[in-house]
PyMOL CGO cylinders between C-alpha atoms (Angstrom):
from pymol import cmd
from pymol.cgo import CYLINDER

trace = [
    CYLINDER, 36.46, 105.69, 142.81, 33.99, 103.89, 140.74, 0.3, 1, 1, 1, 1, 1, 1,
    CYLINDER, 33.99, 103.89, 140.74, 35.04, 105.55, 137.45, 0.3, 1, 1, 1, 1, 1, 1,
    CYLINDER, 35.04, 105.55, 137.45, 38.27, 103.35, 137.93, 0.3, 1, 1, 1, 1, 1, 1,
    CYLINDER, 38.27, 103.35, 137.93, 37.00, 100.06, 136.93, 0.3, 1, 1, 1, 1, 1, 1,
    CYLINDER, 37.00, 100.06, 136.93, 34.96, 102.16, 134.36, 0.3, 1, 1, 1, 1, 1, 1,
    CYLINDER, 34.96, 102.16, 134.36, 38.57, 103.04, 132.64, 0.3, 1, 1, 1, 1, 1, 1,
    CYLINDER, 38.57, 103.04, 132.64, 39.89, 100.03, 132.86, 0.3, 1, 1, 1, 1, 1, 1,
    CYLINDER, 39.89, 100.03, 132.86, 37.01, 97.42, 130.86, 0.3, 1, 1, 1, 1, 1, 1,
    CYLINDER, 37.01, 97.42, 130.86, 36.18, 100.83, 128.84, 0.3, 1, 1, 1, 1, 1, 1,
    CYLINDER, 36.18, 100.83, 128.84, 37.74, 100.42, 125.54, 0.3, 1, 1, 1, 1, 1, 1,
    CYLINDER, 37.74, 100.42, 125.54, 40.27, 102.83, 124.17, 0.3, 1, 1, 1, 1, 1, 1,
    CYLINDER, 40.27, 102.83, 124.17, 38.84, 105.90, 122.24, 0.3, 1, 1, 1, 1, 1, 1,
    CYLINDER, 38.84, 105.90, 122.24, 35.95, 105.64, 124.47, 0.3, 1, 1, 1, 1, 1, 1,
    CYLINDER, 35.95, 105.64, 124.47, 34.65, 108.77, 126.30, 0.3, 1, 1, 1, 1, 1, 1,
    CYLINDER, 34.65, 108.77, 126.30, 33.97, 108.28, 130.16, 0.3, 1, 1, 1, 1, 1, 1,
    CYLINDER, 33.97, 108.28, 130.16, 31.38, 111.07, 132.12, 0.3, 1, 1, 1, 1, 1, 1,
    CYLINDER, 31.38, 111.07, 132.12, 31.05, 111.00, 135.33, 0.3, 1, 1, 1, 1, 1, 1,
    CYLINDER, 31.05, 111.00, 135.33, 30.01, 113.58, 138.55, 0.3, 1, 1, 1, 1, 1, 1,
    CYLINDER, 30.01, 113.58, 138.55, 32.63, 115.64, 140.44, 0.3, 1, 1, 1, 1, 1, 1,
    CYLINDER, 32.63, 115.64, 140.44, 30.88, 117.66, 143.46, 0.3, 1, 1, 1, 1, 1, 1,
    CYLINDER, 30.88, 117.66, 143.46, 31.92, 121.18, 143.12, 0.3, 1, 1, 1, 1, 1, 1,
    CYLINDER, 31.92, 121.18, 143.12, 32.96, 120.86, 139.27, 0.3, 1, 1, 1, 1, 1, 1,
    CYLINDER, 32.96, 120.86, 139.27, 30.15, 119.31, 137.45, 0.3, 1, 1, 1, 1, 1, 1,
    CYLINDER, 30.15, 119.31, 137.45, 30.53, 116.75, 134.95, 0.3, 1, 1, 1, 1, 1, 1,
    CYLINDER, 30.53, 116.75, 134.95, 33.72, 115.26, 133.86, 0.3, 1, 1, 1, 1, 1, 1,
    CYLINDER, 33.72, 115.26, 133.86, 34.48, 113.88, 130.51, 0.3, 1, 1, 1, 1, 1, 1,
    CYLINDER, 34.48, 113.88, 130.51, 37.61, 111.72, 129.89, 0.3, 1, 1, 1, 1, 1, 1,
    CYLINDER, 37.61, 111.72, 129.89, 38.82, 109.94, 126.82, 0.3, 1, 1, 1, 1, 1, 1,
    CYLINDER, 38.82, 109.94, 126.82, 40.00, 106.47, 127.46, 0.3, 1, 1, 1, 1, 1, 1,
    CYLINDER, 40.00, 106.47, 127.46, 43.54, 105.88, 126.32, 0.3, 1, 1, 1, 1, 1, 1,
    CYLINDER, 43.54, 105.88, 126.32, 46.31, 103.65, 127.08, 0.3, 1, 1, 1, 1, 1, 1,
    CYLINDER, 46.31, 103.65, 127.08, 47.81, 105.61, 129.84, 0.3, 1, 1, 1, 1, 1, 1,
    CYLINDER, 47.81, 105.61, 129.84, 44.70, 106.62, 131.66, 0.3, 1, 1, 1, 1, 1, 1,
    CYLINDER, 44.70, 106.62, 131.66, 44.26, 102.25, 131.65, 0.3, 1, 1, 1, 1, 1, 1,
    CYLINDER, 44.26, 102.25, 131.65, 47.71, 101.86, 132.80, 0.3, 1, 1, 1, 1, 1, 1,
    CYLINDER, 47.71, 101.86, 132.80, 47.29, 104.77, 135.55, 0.3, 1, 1, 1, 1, 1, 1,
    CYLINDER, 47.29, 104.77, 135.55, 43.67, 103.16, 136.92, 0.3, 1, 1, 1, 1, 1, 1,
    CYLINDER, 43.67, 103.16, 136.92, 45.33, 99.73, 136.91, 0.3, 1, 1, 1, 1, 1, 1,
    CYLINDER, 45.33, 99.73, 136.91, 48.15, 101.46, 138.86, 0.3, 1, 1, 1, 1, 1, 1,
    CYLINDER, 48.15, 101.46, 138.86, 45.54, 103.32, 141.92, 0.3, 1, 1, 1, 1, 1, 1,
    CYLINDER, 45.54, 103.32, 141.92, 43.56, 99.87, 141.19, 0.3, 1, 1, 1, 1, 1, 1,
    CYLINDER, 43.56, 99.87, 141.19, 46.57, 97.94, 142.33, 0.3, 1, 1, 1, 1, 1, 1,
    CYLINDER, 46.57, 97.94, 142.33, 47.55, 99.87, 145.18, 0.3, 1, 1, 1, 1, 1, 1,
    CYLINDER, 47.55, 99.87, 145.18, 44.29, 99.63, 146.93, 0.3, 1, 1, 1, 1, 1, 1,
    CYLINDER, 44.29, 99.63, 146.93, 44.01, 97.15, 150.01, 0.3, 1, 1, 1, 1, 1, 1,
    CYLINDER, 44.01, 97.15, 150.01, 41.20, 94.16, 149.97, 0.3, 1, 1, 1, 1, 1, 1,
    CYLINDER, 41.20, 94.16, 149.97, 39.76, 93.78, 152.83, 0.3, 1, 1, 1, 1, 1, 1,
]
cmd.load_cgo(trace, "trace")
């Protein structure tokens, strides 16, 4: 979950890495759908 807030104030063309258990490490490019798609989960999630 904390990769999402990483997506979203990452600018595009940026590459994000982060830790998967079982998989390794994780590489993403940061694009405008993967923004619109955290913002998306982001916005979904209750505050408590």
């Amino acid at each position: 979950l904390a990769v999402i807030p990483v997506v979203i104030h990452a600018p595009e063309g940026s590459w994000v890495v982060y830790g998967q258990p079982d998989e390794g490490a994780v590489f993403i490019k940061v694009d405008k759908l993967l923004k619109e798609n955290a913002l998306k989960i982001l916005d979904r999630m209750e505050v408590l």
